[in-house]
N, C-alpha and C positions, 0 to 999 in steps of 0.2 A: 317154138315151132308147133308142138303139140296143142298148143292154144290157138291158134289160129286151124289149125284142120276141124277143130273141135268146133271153133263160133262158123267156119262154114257150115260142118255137119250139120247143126243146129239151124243155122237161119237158112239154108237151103231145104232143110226139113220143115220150116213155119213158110217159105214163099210157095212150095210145092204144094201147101195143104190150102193158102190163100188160093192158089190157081186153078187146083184140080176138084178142092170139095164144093157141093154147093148148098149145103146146111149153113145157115145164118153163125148157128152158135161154131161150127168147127171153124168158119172162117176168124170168129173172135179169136177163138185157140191158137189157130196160127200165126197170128198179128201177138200171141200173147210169146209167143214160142220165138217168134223174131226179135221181140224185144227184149225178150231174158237173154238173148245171145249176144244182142249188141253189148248189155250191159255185162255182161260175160267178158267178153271181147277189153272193153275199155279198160273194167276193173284187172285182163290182165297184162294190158298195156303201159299200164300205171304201175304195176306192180314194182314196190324196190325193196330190197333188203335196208333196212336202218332203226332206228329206234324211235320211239313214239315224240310227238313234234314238242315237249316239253327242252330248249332248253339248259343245261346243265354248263356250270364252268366247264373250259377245256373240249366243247363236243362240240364239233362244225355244222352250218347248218346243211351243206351239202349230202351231209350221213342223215336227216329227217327224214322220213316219211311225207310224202304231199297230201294233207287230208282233202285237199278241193275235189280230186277225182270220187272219194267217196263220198262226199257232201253232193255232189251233180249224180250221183247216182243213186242216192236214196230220193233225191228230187223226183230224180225221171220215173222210179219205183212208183212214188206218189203218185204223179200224172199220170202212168200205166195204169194202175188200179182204181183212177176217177174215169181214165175215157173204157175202159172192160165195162164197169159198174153202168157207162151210162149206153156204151151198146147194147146191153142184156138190155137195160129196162127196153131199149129201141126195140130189140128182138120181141123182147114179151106183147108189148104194145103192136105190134104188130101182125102177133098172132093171134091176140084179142079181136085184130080187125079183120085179119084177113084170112085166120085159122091156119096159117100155115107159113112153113119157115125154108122152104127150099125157092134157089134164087130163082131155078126156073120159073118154077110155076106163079112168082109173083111179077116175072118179066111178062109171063102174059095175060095177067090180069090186069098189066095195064093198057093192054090192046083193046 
């Protein structure tokens, strides 16, 4: 239960930051903030008490650990940290062109 008020907390705190801020980079932050919480969330969704997936005469495989929840979650880690990596460069490149990083004022630079 505590796990769940928790990945609300969290991704109501990264959708808040998406909606309300309008800095390029806070908006990454927030999207970054969302997604540690989903992965929050699943990893404690998945969560079971048992022993490691090796295995052993006599030990059921019901009593295992499931590794796929953590193998999809180091993946999604990956993917998180190539599209962060390729919004900054977006952000930086953008400032290069248009010297500035707030959404407004490139809303109407393109009027």
């Amino acid at each position: 239960m505590i796990y769940n008020l928790v990945f609300l907390l969290l991704f109501m705190l990264g959708f808040y930051t998406i909606l309300v801020k309008k800095n390029l980079i806070k908006l990454v932050i927030g999207l970054n903030i969302m997604e540690a919480a989903t992965f929050f969330w699943v990893m404690a969704l998945n969560y079971r008490e048992g022993v490691i997936p090796i295995l052993k005469t006599g030990s059921k495989a019901a009593a295992v650990v499931n590794p796929l929840p953590q193998a999809l979650i180091l993946t999604g880690i990956v993917i998180g940290a190539s599209t962060t990596a390729f919004l900054l460069t977006l952000i930086i490149e953008i400032n290069k062109y248009a010297n500035v990083i707030d959404l407004d004022i490139l809303k109407g630079l393109r009027d």
